[in-house]
C-alpha positions as CSV (number, residue, x, y, z in Angstrom):
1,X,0.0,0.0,0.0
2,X,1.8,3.3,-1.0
3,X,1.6,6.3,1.6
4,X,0.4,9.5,0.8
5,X,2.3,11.9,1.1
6,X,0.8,14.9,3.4
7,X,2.4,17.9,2.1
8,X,1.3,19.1,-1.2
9,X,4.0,21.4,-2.4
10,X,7.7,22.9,-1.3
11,X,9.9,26.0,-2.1
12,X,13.1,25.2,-4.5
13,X,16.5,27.3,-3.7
14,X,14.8,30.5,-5.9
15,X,11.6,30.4,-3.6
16,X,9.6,28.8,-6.0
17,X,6.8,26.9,-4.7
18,X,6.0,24.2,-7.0
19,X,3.9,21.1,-6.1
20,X,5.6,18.3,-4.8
21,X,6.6,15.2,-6.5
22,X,7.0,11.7,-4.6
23,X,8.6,10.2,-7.8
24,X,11.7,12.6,-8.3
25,X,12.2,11.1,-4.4
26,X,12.6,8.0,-6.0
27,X,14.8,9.2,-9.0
28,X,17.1,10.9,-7.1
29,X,17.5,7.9,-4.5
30,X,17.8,5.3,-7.9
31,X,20.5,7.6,-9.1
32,X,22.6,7.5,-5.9
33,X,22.6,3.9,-5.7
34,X,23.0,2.9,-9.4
35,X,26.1,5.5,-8.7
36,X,27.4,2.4,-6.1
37,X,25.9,-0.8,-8.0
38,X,22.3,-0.6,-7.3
39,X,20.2,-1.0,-9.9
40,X,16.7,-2.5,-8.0
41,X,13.8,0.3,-8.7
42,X,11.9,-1.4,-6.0
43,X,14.3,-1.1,-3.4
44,X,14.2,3.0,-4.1
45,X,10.6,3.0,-4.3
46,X,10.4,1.3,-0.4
47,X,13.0,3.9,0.8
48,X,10.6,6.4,-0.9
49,X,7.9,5.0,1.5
50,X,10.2,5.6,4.5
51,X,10.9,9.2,3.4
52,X,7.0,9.9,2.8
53,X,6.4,8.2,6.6
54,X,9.1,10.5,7.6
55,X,7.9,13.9,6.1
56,X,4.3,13.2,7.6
57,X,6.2,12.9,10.9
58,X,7.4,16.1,10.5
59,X,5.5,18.7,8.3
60,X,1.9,19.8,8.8
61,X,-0.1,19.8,6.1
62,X,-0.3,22.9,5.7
63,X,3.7,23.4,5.8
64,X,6.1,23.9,2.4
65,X,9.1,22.3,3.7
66,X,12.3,23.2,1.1
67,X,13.7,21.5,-1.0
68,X,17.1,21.0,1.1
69,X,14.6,20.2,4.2
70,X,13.7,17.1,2.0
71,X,17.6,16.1,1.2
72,X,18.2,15.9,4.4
73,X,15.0,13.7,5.5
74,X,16.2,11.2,2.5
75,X,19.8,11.2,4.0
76,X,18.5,10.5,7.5
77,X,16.1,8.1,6.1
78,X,19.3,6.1,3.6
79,X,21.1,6.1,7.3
80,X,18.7,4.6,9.2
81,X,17.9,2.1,7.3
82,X,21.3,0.5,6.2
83,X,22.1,2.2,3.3
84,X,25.1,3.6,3.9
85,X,26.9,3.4,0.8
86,X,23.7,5.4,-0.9
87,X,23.9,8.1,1.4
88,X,27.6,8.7,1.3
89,X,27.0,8.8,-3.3
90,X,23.5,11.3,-2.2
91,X,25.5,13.5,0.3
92,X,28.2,13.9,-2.1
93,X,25.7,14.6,-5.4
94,X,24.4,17.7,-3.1
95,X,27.6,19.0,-2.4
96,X,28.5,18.7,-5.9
97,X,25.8,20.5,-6.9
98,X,26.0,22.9,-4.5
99,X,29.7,23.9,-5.5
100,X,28.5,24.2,-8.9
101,X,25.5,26.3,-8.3
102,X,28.0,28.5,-6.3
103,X,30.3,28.7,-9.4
104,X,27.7,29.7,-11.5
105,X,27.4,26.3,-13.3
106,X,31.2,25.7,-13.9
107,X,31.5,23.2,-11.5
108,X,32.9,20.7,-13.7
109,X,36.0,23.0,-14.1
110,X,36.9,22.4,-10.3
111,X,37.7,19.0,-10.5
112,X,41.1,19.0,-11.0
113,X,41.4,21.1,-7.8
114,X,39.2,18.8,-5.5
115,X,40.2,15.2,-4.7
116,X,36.8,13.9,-4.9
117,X,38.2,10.6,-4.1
118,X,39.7,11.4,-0.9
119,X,36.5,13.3,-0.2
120,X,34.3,10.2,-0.9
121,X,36.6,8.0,1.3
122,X,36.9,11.0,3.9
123,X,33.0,10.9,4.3
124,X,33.1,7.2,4.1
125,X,35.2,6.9,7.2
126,X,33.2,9.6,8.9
127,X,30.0,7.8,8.8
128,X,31.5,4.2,9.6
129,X,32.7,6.3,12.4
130,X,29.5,8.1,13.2
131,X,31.4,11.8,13.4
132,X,30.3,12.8,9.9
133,X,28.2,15.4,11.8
134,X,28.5,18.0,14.3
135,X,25.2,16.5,16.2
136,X,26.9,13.1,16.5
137,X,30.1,14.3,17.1
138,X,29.0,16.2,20.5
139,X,27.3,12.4,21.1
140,X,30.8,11.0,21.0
141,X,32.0,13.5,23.2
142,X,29.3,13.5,25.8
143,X,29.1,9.5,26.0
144,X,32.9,9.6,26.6
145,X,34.1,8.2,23.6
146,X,36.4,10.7,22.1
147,X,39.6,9.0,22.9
148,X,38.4,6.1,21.3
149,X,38.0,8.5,17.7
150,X,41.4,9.9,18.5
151,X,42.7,6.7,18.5
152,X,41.0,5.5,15.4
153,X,41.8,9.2,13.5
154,X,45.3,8.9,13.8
155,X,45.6,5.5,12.7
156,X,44.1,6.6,9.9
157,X,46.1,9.7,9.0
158,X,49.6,7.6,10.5
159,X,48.6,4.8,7.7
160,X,48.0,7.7,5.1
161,X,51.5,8.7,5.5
162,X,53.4,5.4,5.6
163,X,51.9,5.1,2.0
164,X,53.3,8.0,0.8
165,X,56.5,6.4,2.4
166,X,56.0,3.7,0.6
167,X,55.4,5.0,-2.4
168,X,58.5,7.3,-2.0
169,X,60.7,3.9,-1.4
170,X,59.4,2.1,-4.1
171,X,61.0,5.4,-6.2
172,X,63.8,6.3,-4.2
173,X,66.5,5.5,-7.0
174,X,66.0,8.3,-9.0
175,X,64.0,10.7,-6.4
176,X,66.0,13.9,-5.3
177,X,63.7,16.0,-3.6
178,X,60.5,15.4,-1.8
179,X,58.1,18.2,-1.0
180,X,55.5,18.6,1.5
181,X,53.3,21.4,0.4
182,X,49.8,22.5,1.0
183,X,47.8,25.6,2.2
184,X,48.7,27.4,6.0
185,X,47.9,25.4,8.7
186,X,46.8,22.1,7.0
187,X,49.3,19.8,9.1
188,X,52.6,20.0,6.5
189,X,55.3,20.3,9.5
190,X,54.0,17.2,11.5
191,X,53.5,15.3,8.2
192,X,56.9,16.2,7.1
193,X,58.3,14.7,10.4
194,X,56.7,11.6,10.4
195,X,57.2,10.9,6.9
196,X,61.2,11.6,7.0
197,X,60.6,8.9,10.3
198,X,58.7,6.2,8.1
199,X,61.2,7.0,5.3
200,X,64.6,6.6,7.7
201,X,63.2,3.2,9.1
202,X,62.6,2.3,5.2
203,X,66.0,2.8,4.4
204,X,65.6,6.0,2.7
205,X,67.8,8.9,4.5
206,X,66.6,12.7,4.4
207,X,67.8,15.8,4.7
208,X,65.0,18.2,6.1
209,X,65.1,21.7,4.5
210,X,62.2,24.2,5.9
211,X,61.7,26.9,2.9
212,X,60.0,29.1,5.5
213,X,63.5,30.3,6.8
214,X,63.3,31.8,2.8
215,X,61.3,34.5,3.6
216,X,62.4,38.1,2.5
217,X,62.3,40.4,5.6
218,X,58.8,41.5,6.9
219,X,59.6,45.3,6.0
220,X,60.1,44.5,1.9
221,X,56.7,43.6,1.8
222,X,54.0,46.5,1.3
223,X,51.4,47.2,3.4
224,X,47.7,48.3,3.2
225,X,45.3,50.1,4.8
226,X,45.0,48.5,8.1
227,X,48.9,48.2,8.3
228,X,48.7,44.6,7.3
229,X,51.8,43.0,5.1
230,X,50.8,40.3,2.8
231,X,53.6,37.9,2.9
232,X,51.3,34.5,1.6
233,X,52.5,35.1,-2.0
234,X,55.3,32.8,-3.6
235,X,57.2,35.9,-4.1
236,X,57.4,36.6,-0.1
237,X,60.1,33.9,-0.6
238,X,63.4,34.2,-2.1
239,X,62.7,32.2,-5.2
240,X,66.1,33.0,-6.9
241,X,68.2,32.0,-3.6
242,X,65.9,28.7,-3.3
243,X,66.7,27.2,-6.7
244,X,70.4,28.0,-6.5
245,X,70.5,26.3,-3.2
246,X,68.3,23.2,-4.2
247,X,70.4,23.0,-7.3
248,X,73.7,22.9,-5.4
249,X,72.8,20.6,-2.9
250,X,71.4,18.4,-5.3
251,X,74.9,18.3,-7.3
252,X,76.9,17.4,-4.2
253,X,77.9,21.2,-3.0
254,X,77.3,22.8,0.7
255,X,75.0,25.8,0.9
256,X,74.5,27.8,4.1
257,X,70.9,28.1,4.6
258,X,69.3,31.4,6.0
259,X,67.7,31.5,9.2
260,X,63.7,33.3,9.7
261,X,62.7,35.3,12.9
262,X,59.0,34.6,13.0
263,X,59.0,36.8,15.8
264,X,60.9,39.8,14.6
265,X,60.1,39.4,10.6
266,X,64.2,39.3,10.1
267,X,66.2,36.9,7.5
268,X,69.8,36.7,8.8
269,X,71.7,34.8,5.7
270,X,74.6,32.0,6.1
271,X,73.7,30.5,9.3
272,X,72.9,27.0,8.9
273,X,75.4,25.2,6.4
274,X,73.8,21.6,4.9
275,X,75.1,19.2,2.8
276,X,73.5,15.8,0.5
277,X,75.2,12.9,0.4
278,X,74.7,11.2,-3.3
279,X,72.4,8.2,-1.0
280,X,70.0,10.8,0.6
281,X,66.9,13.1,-0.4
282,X,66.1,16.8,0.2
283,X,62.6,16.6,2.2
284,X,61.1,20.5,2.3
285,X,58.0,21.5,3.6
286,X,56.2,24.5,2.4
287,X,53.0,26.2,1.2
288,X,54.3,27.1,-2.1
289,X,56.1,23.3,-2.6
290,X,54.1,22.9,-5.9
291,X,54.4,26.4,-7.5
292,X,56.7,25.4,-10.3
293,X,58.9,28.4,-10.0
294,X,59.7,27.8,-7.0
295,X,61.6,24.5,-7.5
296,X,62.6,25.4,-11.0
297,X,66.6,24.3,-10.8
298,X,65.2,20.3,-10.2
299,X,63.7,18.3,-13.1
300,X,60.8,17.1,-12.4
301,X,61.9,13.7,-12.8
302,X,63.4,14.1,-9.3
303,X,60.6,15.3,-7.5
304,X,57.8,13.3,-5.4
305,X,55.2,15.8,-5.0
306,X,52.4,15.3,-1.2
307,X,50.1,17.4,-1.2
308,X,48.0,18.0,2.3
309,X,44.9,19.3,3.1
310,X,41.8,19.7,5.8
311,X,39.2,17.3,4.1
312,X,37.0,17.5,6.4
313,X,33.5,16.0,5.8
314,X,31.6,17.2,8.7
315,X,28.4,18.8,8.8
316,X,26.8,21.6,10.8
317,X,23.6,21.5,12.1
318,X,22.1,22.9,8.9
319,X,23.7,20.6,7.0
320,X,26.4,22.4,5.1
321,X,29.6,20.9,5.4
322,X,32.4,22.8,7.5
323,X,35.0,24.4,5.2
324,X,38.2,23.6,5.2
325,X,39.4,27.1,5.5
326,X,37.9,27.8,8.7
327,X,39.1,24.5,10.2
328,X,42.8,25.6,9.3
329,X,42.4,28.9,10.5
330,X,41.4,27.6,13.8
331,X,44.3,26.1,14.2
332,X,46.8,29.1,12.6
333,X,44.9,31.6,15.5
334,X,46.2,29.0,18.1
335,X,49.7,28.6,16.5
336,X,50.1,32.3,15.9
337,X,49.4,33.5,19.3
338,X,51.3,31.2,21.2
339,X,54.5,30.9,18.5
340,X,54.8,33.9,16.4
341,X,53.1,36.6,18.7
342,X,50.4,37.7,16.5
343,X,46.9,38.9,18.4
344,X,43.9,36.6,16.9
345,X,42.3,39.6,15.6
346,X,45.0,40.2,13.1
347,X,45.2,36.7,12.4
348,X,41.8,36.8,11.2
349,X,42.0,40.3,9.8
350,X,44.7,38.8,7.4
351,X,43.0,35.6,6.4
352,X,42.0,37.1,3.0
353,X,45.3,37.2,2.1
354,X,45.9,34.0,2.7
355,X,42.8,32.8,1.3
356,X,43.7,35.0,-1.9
357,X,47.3,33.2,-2.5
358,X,46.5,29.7,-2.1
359,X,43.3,30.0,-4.4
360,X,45.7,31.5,-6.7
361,X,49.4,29.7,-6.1
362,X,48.5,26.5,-4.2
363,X,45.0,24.9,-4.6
364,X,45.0,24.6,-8.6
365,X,48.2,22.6,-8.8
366,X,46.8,19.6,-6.4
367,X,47.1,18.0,-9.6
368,X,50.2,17.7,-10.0
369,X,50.8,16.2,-6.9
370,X,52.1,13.0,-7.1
371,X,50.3,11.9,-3.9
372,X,47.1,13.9,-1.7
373,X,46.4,13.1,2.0
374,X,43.8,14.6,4.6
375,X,45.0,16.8,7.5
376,X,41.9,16.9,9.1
377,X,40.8,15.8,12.4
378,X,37.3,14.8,13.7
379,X,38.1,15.5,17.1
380,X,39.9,18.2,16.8
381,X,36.9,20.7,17.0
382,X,36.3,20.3,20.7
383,X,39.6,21.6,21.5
384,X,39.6,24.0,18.6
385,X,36.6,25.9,20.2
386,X,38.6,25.6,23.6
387,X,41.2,28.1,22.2
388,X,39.5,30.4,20.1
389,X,35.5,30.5,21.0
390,X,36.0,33.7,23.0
391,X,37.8,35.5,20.9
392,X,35.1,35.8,18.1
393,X,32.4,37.9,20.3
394,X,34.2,41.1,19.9
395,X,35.7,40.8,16.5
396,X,32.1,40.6,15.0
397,X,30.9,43.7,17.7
398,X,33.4,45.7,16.4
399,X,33.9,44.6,12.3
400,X,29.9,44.8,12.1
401,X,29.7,48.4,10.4
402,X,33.2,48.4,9.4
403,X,33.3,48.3,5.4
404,X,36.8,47.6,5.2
405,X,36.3,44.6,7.4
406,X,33.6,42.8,5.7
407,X,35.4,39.5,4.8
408,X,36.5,39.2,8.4
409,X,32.8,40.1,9.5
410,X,31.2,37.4,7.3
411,X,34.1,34.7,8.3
412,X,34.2,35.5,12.2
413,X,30.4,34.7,12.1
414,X,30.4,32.1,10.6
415,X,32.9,30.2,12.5
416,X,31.5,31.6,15.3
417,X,28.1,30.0,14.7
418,X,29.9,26.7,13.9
419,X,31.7,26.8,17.2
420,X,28.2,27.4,19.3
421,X,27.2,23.9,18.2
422,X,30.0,22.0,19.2
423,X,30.9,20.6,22.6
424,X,34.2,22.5,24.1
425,X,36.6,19.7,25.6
426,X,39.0,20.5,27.6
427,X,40.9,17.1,28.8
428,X,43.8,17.8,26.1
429,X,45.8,14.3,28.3
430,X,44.2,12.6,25.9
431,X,46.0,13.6,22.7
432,X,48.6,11.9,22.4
433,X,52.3,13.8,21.9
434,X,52.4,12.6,17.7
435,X,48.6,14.1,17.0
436,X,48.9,16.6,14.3
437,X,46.7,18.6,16.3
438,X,49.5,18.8,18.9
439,X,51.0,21.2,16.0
440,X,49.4,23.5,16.7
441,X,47.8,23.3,20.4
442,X,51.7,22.5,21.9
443,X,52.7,19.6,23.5
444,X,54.1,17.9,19.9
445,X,56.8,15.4,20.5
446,X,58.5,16.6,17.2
447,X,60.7,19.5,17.2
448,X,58.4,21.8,14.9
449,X,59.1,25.6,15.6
């Protein structure tokens, strides 16, 4: 016996009201499971009962529930009743769509610049885990089960970088130079340590070079309105002096690498002197690692290319996922203030800069990264809002009528109303000393600063 649905009509994205169709339910649920090997129409057409059952439940009928309000019952509905590997193709179909609608239909353009793979497996793992949502993430935390995620995490991410080791080994003949690169704060110093770890027990000796100490004094760099320096850009570093160094060492010479006061914004030049032996392999970590200029003395024959990002595949409360950005600057707030000096505000306040650079020097060349793994932690977002939550209350008081402050305005509330959701933690005993998160929080048991 089929159920009737109770509602007559909902409102599309434009505010449309249109009347409202059982059967594209089942079309778009047929679609997401042929997508994964399901091909049974009758199958979608009893999970269309369950979302009918559902939206009586919980619309009058009377009510015009949107179209997103409807997603999300079919998600909860795919869930609930075992079909897990239909809701993670259905989740992923509305955020495709959503990106394109946001890029004004060109979304097809992005995917060399999003590793929908990783994505997909990301989100996979999140809801094997039950964490793919803020709502059952505050469950984990509140039934005490957070160090068991933290656990299960850092496997994950540990076993993501021992393949990358591998992979490096299985090369490591003809491999010069391995680089570590991806946007600020996405977890490239910790990965770089435990890969040069995994790669010395592998038989594969490196010599770490940290391009950061590259950095042309704080003073060259112009400034705008608000006093602020934009130093994200390739060209913040000394492109010129990097090649010639990475070209030397490569050829058996001795260079004497620079040295970078984070806290001061002073290069002083000739301090460190390093050498490669013909058996080892330059390992450098930086944001800029796959900007070609940058590394433009080394054939690319030499190079093995990790790239590293937030993936996060957690949802809010209204069911958009978390961005990536805000998750990473989270974490460069916390590192800032406690390593380089820098007050939160102006942390934030220079975030479009940042934002602006990678967009335009880091995220496009993903693909030509020889390897891609996710910095992103679950659990981190207890702890996150620990450090930052109280901060954001009088940035958005005072930014609100500032028109020279509106991408600050717009980001600090939005975090801000992420962060209200979530469930502060404040037990940090149980993160252990190798958590990437420990980059950035303190406490790491790798020399990273």
């Amino acid at each position: 016996m089929t159920t009737e649905a109770k509602i007559t009509q909902i409102v599309k994205r434009d505010n449309q009201i249109v009347p409202f169709d059982r059967e594209k339910i089942t079309n778009a649920i047929y679609r997401a499971a042929a997508s994964v090997g399901g091909h049974d129409r009758d199958v979608s057409e009893n999970i269309t009962e369950n979302v009918i059952s559902m939206l009586n439940e919980c619309f009058h009928p009377t009510d015009k529930p949107s179209v997103e309000e409807v997603q999300n019952i079919i998600e909860k509905v795919l869930i609930e009743h075992g079909h897990a590997r239909t809701a993670k193709a259905f989740i992923l179909y509305r955020e495709y769509r959503r990106r394109e609608r946001e890029s004004g239909g060109k979304g097809s353009s992005m995917d060399g610049r999003l590793p929908y793979r990783l994505m997909y497996k990301t989100l996979l793992w999140n809801i094997d885990h039950s964490c793919e949502t803020i709502e059952k993430l505050n469950r984990i935390v509140r039934k005490g089960k957070l160090p068991e995620l933290i656990v299960s995490t850092n496997k994950a991410y540990d076993e993501s970088v021992q393949q990358a080791a591998r992979m490096i080994a299985s090369e490591q003949d003809h491999i010069r130079l391995i680089i570590v690169a991806g946007p600020s704060s996405s977890g490239k110093t910790t990965t770089t340590a435990k890969l040069a770890r995994w790669l010395n027990e592998m038989g594969v000796e490196t010599v770490p070079l940290n391009l950061d100490h590259y950095f042309f004094d704080l003073e060259l760099h112009p400034r705008d309105e608000h006093g602020d320096y934009d130093f994200e850009t390739p060209e913040a570093l000394d492109i010129t002096l990097i090649n010639n160094h990475l070209k030397a060492l490569v050829d058996g010479n001795t260079v004497k690498m620079p040295y970078y006061d984070f806290q001061h914004g002073k290069r002083h030049d000739n301090m460190n002197e390093v050498s490669v032996a013909p058996e080892q392999v330059i390992l450098i970590d930086t944001l800029h690692g796959l900007y070609e200029p940058l590394t433009r003395g080394i054939d690319n024959q030499l190079k093995f290319k990790v790239y590293i990002e937030t993936i996060s595949q957690l949802r809010d409360n209204d069911g958009n996922f978390i961005r990536w950005t805000d998750i990473r600057l989270l974490r460069r707030i916390i590192r800032d203030h406690a390593n380089r000096g820098y007050d939160p505000k102006q942390t934030i306040g220079h975030w479009h800069y940042v934002r602006s650079s990678e967009l335009k020097h880091i995220i496009p060349f993903i693909k030509d990264a020889n390897y891609v793994l996710n910095g992103a932690l679950p659990y981190e977002f207890p702890f996150l809002k620990k450090y930052t939550n109280s901060y954001f209350p009088s940035f958005i008081s005072e930014w609100k009528d500032d028109p020279k402050r509106v991408d600050a305005f717009i980001r600090a509330k939005r975090i801000y109303k992420m962060l209200d959701q979530i469930e502060q933690y404040d037990d940090e005993s149980i993160i252990p000393g190798d958590s990437l998160l420990r980059e950035f929080i303190g406490g790491s048991v790798y020399k990273l600063h």
